[in-house]
Backbone atoms as SQL, in Angstrom:
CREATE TABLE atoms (id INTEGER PRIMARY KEY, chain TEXT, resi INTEGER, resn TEXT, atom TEXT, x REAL, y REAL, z REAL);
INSERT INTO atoms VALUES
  (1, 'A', 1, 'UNK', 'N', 10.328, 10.962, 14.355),
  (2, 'A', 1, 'UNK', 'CA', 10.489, 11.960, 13.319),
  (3, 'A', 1, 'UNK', 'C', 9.328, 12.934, 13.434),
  (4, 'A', 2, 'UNK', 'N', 9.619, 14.110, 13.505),
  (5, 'A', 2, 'UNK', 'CA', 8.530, 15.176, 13.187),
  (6, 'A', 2, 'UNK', 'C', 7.859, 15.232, 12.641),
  (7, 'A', 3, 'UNK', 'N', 7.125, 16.181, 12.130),
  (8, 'A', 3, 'UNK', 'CA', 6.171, 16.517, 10.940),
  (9, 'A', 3, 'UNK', 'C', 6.975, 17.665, 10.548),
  (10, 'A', 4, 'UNK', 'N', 8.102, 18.637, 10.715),
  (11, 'A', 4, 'UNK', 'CA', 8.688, 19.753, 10.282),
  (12, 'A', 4, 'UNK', 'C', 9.740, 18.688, 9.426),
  (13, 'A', 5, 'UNK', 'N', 10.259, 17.333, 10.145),
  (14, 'A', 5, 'UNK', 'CA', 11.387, 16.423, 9.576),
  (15, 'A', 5, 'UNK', 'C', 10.642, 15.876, 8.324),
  (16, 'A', 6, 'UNK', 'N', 9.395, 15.016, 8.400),
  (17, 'A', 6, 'UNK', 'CA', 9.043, 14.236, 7.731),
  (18, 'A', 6, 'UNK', 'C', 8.532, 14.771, 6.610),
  (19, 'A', 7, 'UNK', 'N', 8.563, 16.443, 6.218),
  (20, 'A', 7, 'UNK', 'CA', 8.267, 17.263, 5.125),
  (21, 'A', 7, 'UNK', 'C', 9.533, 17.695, 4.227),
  (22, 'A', 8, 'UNK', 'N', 10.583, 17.094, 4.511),
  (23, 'A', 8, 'UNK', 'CA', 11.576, 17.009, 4.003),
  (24, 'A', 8, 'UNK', 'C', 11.693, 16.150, 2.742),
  (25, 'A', 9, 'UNK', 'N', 11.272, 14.652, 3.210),
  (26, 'A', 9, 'UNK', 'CA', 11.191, 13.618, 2.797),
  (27, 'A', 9, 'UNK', 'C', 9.986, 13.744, 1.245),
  (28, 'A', 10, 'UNK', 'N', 11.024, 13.101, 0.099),
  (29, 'A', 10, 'UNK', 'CA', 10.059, 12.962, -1.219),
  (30, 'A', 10, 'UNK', 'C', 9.355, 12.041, -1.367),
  (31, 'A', 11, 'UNK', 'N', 7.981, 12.332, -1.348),
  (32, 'A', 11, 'UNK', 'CA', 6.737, 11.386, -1.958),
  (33, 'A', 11, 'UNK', 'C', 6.610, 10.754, -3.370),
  (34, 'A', 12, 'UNK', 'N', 7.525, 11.791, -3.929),
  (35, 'A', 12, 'UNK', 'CA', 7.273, 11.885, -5.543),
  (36, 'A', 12, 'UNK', 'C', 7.087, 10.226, -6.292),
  (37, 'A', 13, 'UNK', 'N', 7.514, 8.998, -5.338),
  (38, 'A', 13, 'UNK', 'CA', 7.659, 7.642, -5.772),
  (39, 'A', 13, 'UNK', 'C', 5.897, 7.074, -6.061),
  (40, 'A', 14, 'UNK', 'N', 5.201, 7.693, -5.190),
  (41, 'A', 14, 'UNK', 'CA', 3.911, 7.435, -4.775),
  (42, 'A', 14, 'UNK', 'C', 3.169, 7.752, -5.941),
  (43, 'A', 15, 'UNK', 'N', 2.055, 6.787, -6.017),
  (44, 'A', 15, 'UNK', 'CA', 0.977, 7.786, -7.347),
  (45, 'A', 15, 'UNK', 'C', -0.583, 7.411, -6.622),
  (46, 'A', 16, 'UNK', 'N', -1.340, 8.048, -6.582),
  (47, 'A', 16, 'UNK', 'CA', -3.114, 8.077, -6.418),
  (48, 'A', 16, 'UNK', 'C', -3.510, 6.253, -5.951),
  (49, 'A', 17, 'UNK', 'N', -4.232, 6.133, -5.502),
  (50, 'A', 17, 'UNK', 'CA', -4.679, 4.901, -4.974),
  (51, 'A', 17, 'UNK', 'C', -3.569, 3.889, -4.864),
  (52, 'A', 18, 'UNK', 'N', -2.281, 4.252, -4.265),
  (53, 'A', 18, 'UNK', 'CA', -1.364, 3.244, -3.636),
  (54, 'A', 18, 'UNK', 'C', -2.373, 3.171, -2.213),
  (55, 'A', 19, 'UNK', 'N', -1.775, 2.207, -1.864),
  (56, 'A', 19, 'UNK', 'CA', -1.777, 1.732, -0.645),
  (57, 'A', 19, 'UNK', 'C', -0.692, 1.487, 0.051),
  (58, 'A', 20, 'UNK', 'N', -0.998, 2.426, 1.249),
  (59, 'A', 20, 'UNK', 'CA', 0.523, 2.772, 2.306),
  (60, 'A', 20, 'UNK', 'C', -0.041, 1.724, 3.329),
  (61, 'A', 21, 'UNK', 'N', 1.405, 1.024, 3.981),
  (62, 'A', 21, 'UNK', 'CA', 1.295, 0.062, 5.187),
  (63, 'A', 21, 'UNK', 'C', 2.422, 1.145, 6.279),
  (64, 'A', 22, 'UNK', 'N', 1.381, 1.505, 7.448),
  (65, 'A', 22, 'UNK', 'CA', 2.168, 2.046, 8.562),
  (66, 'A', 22, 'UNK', 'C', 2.715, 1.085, 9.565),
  (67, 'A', 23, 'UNK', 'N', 3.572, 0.936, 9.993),
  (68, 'A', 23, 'UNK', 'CA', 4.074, -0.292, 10.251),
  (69, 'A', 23, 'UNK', 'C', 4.507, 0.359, 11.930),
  (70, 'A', 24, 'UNK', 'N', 3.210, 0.412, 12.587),
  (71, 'A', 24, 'UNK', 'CA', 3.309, 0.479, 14.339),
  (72, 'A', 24, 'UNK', 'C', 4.123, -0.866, 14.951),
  (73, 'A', 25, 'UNK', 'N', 4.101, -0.149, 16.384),
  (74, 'A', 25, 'UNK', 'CA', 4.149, -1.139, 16.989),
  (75, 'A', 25, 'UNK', 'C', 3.807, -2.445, 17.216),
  (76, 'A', 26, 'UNK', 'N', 2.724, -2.151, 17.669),
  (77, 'A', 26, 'UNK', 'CA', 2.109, -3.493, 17.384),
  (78, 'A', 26, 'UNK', 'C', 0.801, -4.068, 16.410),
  (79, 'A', 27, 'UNK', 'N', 0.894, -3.082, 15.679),
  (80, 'A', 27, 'UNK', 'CA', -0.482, -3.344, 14.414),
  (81, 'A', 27, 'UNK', 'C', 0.501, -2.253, 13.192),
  (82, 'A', 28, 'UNK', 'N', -0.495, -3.135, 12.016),
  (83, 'A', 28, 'UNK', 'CA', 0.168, -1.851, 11.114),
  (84, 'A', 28, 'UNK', 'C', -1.509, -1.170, 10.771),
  (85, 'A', 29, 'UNK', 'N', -1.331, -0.413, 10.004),
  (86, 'A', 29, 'UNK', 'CA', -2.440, 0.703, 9.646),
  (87, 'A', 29, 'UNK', 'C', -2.459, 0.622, 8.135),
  (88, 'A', 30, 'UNK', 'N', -3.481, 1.111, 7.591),
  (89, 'A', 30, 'UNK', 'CA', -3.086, 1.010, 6.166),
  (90, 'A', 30, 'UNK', 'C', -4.110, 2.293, 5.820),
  (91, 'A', 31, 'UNK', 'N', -4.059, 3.138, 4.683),
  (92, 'A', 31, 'UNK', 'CA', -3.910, 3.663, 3.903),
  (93, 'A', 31, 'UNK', 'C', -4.308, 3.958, 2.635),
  (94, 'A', 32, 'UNK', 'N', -4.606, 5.279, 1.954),
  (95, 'A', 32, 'UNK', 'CA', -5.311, 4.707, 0.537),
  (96, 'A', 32, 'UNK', 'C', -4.489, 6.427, 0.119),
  (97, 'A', 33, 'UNK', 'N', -3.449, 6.399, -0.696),
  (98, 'A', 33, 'UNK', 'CA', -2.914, 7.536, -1.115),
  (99, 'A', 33, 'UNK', 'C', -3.457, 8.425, -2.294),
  (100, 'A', 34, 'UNK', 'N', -3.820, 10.258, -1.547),
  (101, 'A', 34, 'UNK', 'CA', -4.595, 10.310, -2.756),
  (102, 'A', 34, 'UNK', 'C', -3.682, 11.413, -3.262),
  (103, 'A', 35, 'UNK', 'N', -2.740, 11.754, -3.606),
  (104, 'A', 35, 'UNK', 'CA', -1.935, 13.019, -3.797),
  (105, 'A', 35, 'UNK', 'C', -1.623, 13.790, -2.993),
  (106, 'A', 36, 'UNK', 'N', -0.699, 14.428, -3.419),
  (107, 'A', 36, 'UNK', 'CA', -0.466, 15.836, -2.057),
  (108, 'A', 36, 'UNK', 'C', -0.136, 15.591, -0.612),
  (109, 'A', 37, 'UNK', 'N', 0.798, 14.476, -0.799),
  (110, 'A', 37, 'UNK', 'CA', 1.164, 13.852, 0.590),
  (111, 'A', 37, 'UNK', 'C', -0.227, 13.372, 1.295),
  (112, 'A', 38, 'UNK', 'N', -1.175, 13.121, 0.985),
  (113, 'A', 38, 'UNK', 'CA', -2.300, 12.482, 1.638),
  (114, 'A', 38, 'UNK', 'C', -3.206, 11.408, 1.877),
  (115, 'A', 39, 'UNK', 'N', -3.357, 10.911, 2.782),
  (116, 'A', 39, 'UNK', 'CA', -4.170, 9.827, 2.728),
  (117, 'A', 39, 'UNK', 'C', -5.518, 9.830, 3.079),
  (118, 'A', 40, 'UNK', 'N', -6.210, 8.665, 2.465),
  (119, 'A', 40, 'UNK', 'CA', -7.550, 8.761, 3.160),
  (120, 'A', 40, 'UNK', 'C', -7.474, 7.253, 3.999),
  (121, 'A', 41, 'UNK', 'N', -8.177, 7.230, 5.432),
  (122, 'A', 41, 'UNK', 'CA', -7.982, 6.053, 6.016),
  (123, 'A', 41, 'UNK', 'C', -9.305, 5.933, 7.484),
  (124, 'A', 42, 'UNK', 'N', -9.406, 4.833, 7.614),
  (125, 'A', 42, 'UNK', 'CA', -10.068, 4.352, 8.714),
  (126, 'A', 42, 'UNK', 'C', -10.106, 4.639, 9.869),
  (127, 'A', 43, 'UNK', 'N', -10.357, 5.346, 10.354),
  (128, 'A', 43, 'UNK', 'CA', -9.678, 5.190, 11.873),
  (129, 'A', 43, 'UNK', 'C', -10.545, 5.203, 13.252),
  (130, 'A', 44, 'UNK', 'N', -10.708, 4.813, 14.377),
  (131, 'A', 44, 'UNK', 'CA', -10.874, 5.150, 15.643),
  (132, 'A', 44, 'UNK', 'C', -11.153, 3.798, 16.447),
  (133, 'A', 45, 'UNK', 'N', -10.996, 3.954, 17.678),
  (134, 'A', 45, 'UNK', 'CA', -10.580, 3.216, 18.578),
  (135, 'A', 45, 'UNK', 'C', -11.714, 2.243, 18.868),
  (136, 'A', 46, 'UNK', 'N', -13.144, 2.347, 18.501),
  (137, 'A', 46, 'UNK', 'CA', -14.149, 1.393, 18.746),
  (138, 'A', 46, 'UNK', 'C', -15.503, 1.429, 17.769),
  (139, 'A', 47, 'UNK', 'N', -15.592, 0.906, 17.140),
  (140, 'A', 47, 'UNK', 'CA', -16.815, 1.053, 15.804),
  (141, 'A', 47, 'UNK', 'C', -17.371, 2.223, 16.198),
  (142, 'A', 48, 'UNK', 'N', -18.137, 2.303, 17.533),
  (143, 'A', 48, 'UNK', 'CA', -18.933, 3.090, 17.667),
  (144, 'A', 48, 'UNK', 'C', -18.414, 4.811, 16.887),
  (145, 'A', 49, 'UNK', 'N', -17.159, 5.087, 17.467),
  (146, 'A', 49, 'UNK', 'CA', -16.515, 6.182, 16.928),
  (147, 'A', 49, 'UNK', 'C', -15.796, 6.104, 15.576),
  (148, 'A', 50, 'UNK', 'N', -15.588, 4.792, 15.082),
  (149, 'A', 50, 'UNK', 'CA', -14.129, 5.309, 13.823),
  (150, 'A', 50, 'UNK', 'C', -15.083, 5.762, 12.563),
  (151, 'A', 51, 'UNK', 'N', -14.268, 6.390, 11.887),
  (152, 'A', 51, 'UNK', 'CA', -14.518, 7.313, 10.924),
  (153, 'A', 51, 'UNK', 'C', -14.010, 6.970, 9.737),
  (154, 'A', 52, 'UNK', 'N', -14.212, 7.596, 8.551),
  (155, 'A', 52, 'UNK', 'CA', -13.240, 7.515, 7.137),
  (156, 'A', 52, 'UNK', 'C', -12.767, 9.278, 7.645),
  (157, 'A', 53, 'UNK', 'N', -11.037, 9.420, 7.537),
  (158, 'A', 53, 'UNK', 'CA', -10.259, 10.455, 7.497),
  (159, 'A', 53, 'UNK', 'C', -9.454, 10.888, 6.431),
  (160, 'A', 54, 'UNK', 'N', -8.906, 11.640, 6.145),
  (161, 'A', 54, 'UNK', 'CA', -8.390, 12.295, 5.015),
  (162, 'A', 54, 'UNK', 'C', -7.303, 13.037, 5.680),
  (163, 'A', 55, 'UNK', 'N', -5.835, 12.768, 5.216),
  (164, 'A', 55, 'UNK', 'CA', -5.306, 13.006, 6.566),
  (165, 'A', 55, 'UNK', 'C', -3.524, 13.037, 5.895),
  (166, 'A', 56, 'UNK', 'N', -2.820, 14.238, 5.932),
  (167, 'A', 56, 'UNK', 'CA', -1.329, 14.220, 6.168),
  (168, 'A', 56, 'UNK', 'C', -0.845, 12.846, 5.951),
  (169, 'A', 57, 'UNK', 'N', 0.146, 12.657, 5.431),
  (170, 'A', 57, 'UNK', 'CA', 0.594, 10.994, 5.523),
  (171, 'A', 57, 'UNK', 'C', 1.491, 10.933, 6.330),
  (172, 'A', 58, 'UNK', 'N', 2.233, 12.091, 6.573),
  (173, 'A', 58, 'UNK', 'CA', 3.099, 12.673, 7.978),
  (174, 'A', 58, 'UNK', 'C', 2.381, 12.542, 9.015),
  (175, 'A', 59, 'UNK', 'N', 1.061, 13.031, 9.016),
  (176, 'A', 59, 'UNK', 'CA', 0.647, 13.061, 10.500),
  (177, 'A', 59, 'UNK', 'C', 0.209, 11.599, 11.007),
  (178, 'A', 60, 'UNK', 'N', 0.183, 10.370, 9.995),
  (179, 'A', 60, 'UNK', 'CA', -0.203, 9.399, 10.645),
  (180, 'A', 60, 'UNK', 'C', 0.980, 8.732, 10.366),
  (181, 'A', 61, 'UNK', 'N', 2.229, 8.994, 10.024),
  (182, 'A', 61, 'UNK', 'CA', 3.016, 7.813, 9.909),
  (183, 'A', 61, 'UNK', 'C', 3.885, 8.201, 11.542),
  (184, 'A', 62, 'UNK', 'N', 4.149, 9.030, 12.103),
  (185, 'A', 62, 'UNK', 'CA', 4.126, 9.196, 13.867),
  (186, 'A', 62, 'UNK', 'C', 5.943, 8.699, 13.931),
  (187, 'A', 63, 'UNK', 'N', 6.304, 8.721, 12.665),
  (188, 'A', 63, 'UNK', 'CA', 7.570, 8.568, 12.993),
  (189, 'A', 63, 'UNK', 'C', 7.921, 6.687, 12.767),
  (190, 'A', 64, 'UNK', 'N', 7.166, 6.207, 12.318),
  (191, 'A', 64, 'UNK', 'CA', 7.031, 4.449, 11.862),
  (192, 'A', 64, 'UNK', 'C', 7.586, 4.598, 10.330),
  (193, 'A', 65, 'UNK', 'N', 7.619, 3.290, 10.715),
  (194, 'A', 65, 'UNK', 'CA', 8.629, 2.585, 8.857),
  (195, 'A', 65, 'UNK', 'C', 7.046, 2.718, 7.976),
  (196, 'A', 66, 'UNK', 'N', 7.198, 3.682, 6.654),
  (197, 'A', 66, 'UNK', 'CA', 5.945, 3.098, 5.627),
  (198, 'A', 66, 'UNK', 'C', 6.644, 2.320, 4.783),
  (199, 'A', 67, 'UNK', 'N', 5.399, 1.243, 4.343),
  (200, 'A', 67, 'UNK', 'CA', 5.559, 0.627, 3.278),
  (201, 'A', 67, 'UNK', 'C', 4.509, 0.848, 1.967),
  (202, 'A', 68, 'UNK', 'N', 5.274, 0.116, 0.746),
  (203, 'A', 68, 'UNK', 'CA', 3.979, 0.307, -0.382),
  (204, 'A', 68, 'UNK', 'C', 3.260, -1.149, -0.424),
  (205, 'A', 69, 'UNK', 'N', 1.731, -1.067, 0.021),
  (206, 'A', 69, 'UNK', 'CA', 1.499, -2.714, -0.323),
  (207, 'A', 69, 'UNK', 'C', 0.088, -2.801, -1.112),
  (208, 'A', 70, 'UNK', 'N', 0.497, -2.752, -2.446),
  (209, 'A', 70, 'UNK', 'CA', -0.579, -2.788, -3.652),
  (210, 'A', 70, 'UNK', 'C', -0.624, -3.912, -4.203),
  (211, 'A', 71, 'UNK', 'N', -1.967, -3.803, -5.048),
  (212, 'A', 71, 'UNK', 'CA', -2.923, -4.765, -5.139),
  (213, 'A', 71, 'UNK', 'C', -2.138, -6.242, -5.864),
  (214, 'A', 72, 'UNK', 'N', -1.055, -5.983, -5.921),
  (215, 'A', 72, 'UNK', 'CA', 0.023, -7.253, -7.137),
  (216, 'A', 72, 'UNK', 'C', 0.263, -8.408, -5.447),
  (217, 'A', 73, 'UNK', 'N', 0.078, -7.770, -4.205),
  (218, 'A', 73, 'UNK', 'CA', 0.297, -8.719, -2.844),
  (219, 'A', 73, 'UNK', 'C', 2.298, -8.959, -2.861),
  (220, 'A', 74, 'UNK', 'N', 2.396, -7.601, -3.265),
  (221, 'A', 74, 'UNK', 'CA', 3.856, -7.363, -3.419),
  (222, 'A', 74, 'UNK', 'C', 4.229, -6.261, -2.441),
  (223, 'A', 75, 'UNK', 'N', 4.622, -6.644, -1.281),
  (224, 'A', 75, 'UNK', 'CA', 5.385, -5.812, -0.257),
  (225, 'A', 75, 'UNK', 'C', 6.925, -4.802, -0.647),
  (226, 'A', 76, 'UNK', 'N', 6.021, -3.684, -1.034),
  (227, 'A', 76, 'UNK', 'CA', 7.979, -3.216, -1.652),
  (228, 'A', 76, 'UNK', 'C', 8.122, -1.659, -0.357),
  (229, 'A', 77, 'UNK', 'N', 8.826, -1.890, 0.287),
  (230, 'A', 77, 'UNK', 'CA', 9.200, -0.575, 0.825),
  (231, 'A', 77, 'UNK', 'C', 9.526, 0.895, 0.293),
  (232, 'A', 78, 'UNK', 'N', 8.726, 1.829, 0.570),
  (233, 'A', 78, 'UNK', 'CA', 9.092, 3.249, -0.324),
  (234, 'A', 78, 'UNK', 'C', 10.134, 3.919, 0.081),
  (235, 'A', 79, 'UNK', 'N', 10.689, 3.404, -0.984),
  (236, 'A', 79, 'UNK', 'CA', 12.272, 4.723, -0.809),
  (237, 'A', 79, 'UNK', 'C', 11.655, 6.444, -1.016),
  (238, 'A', 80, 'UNK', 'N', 12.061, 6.659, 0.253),
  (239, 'A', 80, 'UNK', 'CA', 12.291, 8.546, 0.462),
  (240, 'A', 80, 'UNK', 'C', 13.944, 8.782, 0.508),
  (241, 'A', 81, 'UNK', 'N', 13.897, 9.403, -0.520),
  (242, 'A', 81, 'UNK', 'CA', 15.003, 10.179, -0.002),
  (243, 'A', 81, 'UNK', 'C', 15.085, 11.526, 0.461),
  (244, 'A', 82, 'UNK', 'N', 16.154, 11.985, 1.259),
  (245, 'A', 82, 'UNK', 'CA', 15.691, 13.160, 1.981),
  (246, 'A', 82, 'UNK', 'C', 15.469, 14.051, 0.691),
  (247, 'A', 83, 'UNK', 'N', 15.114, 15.538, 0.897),
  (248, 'A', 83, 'UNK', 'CA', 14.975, 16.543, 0.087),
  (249, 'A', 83, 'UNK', 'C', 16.004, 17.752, 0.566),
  (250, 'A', 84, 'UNK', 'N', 15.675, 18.936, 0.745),
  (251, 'A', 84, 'UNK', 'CA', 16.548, 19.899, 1.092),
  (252, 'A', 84, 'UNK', 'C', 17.785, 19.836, 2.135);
């Protein structure tokens, strides 16, 4: 899925400090939702480099299944439905 596709898609289910599970290949990623389609999150490939990012929730979900997985240790999948 794009990022022109995946701006289609409504967030509106989401509220401020959810926690999104990106569900890769072979790892999932996780997430800290702060409004405005955005996340803030961890990222890079070896301590030496990873960072705290602030970041599109489109641009890191790369076309993967998200999930919602907050602090209750309750796995619920976020329904998007399309938009326009």
């Amino acid at each position: 899925m794009g990022s022109s596709q995946s701006n289609a898609y409504d967030t509106s289910t989401l509220t401020e400090g959810d926690i999104i599970v990106f569900h890769r290949l072979t790892y999932k990623h996780y997430g800290i939702y702060i409004g405005n389609d955005e996340i803030v999150h961890f990222t890079g490939t070896k301590p030496s480099d990873a960072t705290v990012k602030r970041d599109s929730i489109w641009k890191e979900a790369y076309g993967c299944k998200i999930s919602l997985g907050n602090r209750d240790r309750q796995l619920r999948y976020v329904s998007f439905s399309q938009g326009h």
